[in-house]
HTML snippet that shows the backbone in 3Dmol.js (N, CA, C, O; Angstrom):
<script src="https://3Dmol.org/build/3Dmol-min.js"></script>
<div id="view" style="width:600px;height:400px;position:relative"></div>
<script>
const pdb = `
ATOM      1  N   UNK A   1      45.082  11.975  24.852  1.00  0.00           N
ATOM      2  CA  UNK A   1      45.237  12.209  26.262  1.00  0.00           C
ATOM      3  C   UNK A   1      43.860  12.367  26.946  1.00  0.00           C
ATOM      4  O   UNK A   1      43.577  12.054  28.102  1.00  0.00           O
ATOM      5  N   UNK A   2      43.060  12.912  26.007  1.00  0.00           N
ATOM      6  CA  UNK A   2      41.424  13.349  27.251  1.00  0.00           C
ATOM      7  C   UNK A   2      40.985  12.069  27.079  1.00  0.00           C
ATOM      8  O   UNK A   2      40.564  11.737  28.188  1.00  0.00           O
ATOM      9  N   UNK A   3      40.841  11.139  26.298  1.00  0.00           N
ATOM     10  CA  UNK A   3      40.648   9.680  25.738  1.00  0.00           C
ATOM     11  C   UNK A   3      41.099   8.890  27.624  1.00  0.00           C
ATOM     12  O   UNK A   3      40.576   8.137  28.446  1.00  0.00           O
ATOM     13  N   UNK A   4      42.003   9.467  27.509  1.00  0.00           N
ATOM     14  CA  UNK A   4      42.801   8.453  28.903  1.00  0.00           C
ATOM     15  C   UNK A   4      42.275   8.950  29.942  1.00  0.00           C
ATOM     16  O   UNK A   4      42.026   8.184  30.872  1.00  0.00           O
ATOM     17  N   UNK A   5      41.987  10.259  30.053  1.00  0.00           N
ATOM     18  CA  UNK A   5      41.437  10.983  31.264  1.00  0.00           C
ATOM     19  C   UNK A   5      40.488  10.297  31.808  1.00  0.00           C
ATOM     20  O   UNK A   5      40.476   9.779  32.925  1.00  0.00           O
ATOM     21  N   UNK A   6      39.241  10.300  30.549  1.00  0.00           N
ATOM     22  CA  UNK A   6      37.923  10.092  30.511  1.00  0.00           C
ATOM     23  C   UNK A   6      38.070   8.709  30.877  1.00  0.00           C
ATOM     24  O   UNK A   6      37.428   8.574  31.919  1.00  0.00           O
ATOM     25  N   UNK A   7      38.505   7.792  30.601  1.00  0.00           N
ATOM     26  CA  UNK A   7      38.648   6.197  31.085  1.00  0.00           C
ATOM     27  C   UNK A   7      39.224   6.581  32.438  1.00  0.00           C
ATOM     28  O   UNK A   7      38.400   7.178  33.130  1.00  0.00           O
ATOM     29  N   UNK A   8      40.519   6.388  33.058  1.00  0.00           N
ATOM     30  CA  UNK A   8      40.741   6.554  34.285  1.00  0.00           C
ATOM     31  C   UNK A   8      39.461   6.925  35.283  1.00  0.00           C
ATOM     32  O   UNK A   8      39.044   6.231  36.211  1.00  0.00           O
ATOM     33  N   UNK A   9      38.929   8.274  34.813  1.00  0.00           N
ATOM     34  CA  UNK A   9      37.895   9.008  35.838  1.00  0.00           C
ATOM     35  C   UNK A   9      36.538   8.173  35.356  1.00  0.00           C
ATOM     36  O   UNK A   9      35.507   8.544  35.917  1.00  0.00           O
ATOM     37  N   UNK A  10      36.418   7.206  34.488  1.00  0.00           N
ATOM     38  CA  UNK A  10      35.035   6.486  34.195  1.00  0.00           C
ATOM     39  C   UNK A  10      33.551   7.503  33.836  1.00  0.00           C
ATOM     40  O   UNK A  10      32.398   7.605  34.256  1.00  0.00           O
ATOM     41  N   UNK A  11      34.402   8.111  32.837  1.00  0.00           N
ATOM     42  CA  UNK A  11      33.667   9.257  32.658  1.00  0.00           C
ATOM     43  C   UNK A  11      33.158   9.037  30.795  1.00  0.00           C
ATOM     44  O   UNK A  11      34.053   8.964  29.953  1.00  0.00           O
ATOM     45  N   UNK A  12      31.796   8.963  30.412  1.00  0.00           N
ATOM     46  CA  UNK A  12      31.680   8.065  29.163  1.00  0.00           C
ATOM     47  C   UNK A  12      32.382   9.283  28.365  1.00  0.00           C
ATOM     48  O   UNK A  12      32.250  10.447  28.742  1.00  0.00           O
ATOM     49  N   UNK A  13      33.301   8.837  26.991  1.00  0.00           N
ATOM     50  CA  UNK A  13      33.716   9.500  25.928  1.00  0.00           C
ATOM     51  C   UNK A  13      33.337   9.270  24.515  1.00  0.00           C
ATOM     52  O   UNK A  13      33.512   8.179  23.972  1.00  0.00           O
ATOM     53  N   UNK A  14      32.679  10.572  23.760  1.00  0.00           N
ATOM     54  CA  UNK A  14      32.410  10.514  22.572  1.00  0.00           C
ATOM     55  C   UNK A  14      32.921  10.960  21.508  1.00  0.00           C
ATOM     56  O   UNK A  14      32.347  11.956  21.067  1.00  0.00           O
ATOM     57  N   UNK A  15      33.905  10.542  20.854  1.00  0.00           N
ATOM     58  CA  UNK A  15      34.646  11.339  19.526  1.00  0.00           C
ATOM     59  C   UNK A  15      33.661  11.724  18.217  1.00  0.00           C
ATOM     60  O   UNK A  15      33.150  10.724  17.713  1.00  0.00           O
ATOM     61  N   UNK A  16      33.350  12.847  17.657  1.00  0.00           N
ATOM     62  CA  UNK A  16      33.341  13.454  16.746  1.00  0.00           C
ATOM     63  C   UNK A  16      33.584  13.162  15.410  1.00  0.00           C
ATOM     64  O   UNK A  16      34.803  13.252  15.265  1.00  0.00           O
ATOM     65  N   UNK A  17      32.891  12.762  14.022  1.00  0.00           N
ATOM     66  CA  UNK A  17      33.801  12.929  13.329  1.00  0.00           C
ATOM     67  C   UNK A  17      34.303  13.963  12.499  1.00  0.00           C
ATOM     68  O   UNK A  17      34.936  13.650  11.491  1.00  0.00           O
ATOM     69  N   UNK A  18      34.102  15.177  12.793  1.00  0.00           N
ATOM     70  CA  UNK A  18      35.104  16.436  12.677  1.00  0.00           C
ATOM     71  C   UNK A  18      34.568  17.244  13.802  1.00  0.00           C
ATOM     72  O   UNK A  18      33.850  16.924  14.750  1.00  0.00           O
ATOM     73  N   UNK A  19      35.303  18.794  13.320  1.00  0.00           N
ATOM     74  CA  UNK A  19      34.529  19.579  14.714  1.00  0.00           C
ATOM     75  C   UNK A  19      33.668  20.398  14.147  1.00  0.00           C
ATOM     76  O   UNK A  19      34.124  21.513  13.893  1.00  0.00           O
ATOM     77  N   UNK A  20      32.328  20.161  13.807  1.00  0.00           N
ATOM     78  CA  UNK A  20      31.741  20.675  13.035  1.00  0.00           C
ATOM     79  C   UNK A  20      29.948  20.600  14.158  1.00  0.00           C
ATOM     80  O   UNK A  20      29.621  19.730  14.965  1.00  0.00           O
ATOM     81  N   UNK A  21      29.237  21.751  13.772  1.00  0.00           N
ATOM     82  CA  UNK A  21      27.839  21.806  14.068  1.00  0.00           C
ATOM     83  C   UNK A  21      27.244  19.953  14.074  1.00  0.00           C
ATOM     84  O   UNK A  21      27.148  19.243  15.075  1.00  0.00           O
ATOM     85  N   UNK A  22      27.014  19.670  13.026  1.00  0.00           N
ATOM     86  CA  UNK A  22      26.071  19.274  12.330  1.00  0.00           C
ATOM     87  C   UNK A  22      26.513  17.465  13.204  1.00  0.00           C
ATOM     88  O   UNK A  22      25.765  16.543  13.527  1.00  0.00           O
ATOM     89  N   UNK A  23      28.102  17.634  13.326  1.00  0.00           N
ATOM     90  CA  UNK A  23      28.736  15.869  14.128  1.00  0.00           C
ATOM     91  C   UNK A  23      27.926  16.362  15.519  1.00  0.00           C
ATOM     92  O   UNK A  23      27.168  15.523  16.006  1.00  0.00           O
ATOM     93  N   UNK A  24      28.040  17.721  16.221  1.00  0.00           N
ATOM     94  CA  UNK A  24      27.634  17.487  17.657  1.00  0.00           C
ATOM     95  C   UNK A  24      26.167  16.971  17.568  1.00  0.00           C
ATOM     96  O   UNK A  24      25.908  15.933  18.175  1.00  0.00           O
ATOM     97  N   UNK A  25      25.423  17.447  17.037  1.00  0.00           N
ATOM     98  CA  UNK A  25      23.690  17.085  16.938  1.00  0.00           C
ATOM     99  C   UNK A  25      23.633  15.822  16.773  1.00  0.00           C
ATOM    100  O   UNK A  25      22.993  15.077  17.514  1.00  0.00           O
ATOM    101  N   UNK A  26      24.435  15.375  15.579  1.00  0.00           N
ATOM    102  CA  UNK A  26      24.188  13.761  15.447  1.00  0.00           C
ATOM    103  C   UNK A  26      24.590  13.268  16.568  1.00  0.00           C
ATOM    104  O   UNK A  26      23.775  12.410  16.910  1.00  0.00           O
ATOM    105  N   UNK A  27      25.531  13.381  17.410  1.00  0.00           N
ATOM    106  CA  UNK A  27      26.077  13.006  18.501  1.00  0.00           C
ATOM    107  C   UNK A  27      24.802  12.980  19.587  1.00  0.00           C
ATOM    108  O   UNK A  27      24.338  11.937  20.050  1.00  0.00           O
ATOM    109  N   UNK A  28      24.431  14.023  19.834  1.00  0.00           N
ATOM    110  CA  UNK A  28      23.284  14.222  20.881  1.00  0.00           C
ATOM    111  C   UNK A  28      22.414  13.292  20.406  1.00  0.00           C
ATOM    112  O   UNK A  28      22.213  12.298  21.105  1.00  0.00           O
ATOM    113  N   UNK A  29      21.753  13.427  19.176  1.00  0.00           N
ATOM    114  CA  UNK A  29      20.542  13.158  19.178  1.00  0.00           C
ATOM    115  C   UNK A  29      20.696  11.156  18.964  1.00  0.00           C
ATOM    116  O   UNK A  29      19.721  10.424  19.135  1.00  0.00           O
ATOM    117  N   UNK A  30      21.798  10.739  18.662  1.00  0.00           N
ATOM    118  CA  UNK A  30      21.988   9.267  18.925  1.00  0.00           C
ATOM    119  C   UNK A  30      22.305   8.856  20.505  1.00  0.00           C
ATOM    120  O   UNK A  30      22.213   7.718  20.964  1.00  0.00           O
ATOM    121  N   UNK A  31      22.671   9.962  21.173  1.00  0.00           N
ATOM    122  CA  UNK A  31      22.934   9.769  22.866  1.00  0.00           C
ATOM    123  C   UNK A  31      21.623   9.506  23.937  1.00  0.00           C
ATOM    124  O   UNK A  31      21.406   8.920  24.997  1.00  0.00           O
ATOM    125  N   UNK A  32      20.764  10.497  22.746  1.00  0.00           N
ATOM    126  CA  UNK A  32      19.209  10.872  23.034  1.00  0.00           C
ATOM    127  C   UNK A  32      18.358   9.607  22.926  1.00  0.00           C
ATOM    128  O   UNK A  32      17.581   9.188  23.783  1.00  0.00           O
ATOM    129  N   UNK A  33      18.577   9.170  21.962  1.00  0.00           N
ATOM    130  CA  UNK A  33      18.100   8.031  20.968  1.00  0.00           C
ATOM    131  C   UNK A  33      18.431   6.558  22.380  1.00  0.00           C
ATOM    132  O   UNK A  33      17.452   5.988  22.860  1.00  0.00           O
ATOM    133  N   UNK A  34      19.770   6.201  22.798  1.00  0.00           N
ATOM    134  CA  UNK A  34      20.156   5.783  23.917  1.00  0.00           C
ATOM    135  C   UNK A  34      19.443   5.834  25.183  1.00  0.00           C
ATOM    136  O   UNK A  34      19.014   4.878  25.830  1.00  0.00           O
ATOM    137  N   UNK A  35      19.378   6.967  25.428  1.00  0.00           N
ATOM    138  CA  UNK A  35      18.538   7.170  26.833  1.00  0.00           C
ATOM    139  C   UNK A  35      17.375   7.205  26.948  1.00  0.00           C
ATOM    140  O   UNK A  35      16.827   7.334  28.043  1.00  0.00           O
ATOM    141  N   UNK A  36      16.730   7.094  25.792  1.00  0.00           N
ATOM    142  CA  UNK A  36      14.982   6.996  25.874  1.00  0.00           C
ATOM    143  C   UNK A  36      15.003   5.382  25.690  1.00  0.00           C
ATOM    144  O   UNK A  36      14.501   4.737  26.611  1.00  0.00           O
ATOM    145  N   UNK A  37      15.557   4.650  24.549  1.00  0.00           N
ATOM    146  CA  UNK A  37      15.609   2.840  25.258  1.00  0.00           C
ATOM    147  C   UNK A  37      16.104   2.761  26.184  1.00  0.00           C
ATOM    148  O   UNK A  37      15.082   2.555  26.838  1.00  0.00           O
ATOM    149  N   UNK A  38      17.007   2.738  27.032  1.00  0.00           N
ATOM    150  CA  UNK A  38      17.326   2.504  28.123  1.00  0.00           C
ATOM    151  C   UNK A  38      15.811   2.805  29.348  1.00  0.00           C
ATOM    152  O   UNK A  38      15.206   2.019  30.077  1.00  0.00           O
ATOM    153  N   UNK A  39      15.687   3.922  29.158  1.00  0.00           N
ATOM    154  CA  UNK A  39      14.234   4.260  29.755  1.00  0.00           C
ATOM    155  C   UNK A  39      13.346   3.286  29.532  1.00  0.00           C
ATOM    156  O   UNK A  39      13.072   2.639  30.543  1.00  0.00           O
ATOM    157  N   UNK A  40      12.846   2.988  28.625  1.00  0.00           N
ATOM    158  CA  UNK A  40      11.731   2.522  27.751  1.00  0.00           C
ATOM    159  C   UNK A  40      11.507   1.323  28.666  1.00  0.00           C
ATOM    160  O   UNK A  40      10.614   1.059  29.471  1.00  0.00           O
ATOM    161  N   UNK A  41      12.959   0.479  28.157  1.00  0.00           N
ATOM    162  CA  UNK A  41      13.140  -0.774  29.005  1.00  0.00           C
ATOM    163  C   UNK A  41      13.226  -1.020  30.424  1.00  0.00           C
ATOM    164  O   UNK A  41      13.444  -2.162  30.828  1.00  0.00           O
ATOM    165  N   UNK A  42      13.073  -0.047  31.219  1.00  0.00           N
ATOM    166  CA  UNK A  42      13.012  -0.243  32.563  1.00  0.00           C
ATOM    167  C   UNK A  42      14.291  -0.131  33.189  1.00  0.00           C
ATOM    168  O   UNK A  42      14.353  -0.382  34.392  1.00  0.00           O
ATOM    169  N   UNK A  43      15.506   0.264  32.456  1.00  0.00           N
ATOM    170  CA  UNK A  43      16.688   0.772  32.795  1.00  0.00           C
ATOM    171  C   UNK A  43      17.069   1.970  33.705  1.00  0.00           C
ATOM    172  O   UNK A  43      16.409   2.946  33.345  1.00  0.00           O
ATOM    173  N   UNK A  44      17.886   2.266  34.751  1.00  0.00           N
ATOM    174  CA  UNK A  44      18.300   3.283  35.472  1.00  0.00           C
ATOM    175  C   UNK A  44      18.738   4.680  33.985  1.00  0.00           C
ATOM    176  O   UNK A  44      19.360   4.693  32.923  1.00  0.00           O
ATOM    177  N   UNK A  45      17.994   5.572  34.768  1.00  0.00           N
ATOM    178  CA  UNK A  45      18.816   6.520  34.085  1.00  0.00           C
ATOM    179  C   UNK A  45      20.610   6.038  33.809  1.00  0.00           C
ATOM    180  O   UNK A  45      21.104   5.141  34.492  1.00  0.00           O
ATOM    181  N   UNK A  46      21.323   6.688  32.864  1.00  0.00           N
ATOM    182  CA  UNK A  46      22.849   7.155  33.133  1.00  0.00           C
ATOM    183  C   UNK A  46      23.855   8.115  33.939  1.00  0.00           C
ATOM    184  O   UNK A  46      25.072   8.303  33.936  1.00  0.00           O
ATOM    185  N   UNK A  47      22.926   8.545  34.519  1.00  0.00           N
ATOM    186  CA  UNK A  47      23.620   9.801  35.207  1.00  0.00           C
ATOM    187  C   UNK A  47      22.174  10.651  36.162  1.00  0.00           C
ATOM    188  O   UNK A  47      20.966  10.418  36.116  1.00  0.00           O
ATOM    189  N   UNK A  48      22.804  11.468  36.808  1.00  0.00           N
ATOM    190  CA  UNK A  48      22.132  11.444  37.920  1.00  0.00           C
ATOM    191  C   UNK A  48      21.786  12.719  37.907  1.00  0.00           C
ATOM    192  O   UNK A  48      22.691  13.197  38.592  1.00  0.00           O
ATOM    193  N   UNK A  49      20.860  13.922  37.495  1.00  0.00           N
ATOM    194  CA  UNK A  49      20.712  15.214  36.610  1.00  0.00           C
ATOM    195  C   UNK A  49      20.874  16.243  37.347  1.00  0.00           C
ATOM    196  O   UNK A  49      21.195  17.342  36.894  1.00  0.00           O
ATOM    197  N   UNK A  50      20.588  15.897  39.055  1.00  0.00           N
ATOM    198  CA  UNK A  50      20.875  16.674  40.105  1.00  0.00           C
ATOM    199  C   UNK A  50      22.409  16.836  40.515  1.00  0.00           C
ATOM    200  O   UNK A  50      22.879  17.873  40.982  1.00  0.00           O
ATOM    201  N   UNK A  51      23.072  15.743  40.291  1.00  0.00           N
ATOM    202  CA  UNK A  51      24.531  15.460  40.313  1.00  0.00           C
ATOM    203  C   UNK A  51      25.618  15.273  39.234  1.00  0.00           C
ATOM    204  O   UNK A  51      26.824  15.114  39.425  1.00  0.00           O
ATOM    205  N   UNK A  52      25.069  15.315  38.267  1.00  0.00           N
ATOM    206  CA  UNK A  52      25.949  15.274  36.799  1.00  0.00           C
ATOM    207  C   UNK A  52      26.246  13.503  36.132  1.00  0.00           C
ATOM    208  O   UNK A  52      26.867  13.335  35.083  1.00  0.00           O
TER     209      UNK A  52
END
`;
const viewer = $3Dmol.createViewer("view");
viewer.addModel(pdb, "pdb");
viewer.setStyle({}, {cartoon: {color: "spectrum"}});
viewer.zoomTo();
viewer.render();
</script>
């Protein structure tokens, strides 16, 4: 159901693979990993830091 939310509202979604410490970090730090190429390359940020 939050799967559907998150699409409808165009809101990006990341699943976990358990609910554990160690999945959120990997999570971040590959999201992290994302937004510094995107940067790198002359890409718009993803989101807008003043506005969410």
């Amino acid at each position: 159901m939050l799967k559907r939310v998150c699409e409808r509202s165009h809101i990006a979604w990341h699943p976990l693979r358990t609910a554990s410490v160690a999945s959120f970090v990997e999570l971040i730090g590959r999201l992290n990993a994302d937004a510094q190429t995107n940067t790198q390359s002359g890409g718009a940020p993803r989101f807008c830091l003043r506005h969410g």
